[in-house]
C-alpha positions in Angstrom: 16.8 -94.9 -123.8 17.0 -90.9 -123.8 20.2 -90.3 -122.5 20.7 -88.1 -119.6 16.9 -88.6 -119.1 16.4 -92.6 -119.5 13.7 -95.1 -120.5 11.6 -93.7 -123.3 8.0 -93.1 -122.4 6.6 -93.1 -125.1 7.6 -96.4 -126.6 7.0 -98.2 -122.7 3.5 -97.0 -123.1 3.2 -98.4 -126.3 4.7 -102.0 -124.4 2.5 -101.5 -122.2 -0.4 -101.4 -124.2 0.2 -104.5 -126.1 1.7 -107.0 -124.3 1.5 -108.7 -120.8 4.1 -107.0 -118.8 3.9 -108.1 -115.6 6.9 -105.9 -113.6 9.5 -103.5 -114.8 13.0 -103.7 -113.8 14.9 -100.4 -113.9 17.6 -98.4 -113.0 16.7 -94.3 -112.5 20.2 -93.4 -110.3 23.2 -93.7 -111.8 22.6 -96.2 -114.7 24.7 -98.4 -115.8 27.2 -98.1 -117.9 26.9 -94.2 -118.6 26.0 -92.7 -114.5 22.7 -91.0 -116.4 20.5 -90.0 -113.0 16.5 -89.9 -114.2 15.4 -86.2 -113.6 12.5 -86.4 -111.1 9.6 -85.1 -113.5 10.6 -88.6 -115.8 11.1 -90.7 -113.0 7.4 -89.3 -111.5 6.0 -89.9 -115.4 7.5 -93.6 -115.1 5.6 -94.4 -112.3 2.6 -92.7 -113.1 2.5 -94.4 -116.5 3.3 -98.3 -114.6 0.7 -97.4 -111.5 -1.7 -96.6 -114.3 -1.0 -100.3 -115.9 -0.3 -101.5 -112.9 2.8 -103.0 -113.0 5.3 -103.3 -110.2 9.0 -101.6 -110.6 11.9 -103.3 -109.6 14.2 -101.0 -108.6 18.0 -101.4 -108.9 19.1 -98.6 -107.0 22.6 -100.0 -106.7 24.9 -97.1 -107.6 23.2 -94.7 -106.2 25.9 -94.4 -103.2 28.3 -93.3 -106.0 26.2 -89.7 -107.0 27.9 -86.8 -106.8 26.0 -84.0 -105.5 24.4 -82.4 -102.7 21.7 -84.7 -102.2 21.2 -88.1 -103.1 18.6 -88.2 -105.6 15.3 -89.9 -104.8 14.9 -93.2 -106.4 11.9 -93.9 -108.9 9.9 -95.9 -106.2 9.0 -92.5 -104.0 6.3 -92.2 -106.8 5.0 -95.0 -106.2 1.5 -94.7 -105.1 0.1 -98.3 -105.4 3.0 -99.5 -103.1 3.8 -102.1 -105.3 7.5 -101.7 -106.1 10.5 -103.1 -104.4 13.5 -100.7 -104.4 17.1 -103.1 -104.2 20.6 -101.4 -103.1 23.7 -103.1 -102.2 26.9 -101.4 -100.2 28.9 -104.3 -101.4 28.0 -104.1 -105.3 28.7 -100.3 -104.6 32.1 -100.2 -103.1 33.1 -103.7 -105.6 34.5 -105.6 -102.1 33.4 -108.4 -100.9 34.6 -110.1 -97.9 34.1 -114.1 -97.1 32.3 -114.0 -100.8 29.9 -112.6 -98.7 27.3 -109.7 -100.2 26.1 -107.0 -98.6 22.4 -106.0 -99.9 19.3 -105.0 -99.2 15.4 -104.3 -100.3 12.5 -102.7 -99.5 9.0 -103.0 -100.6 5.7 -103.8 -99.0 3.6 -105.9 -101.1 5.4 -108.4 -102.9 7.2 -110.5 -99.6 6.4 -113.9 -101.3 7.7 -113.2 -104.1 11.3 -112.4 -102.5 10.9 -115.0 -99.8 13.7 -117.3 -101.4 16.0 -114.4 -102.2 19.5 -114.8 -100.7 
């Protein structure tokens, strides 16, 4: 990892290249632990670079809630041009409450329902 830019190109291209891969799961807003946002050139590289190889992102968008600024930054998955990636947030994770020992999430993606179908 790069920080204050994230995953390293280079070296996933190289992954890429040489082994299976079949999905890639990532944070680009916020990471955990050091709150590193992606700038939006890398994050459009990164999904340029898996489209190309086409491998599906798994988005953990989590934190995102928590960026300070005037907007909140895109997440890596509006790149996405194959539609294959599934972008995940949760309010509860967020805001560390949970209530019942109930979890508050979501996620949105349009090809890969089956794959989710047992989710909970």
């Amino acid at each position: 990892m790069i920080p204050g830019v994230g995953i390293d190109l280079a070296l996933l291209a190289g992954a890429l290249a040489q082994r299976p891969i079949k999905a890639c799961w990532l944070m680009g807003n916020v990471q955990h632990p050091l709150g590193h946002t992606m700038p939006d050139g890398h994050k459009q590289a990164l999904m340029q670079l898996l489209n190309h190889h086409q491998v599906p992102l798994v988005e953990d968008d989590v934190y995102a809630e928590l960026y300070v600024g005037r907007e909140r930054p895109r997440p890596i998955t509006y790149w996405d041009a194959r539609g294959e990636s599934l972008l995940c947030g949760s309010w509860t994770k967020c805001l560390a409450v949970r209530v019942f020992d109930v979890g508050v999430g979501w996620w949105a993606g349009s090809s890969m329902p089956s794959a989710s179908s047992g989710c909970s």
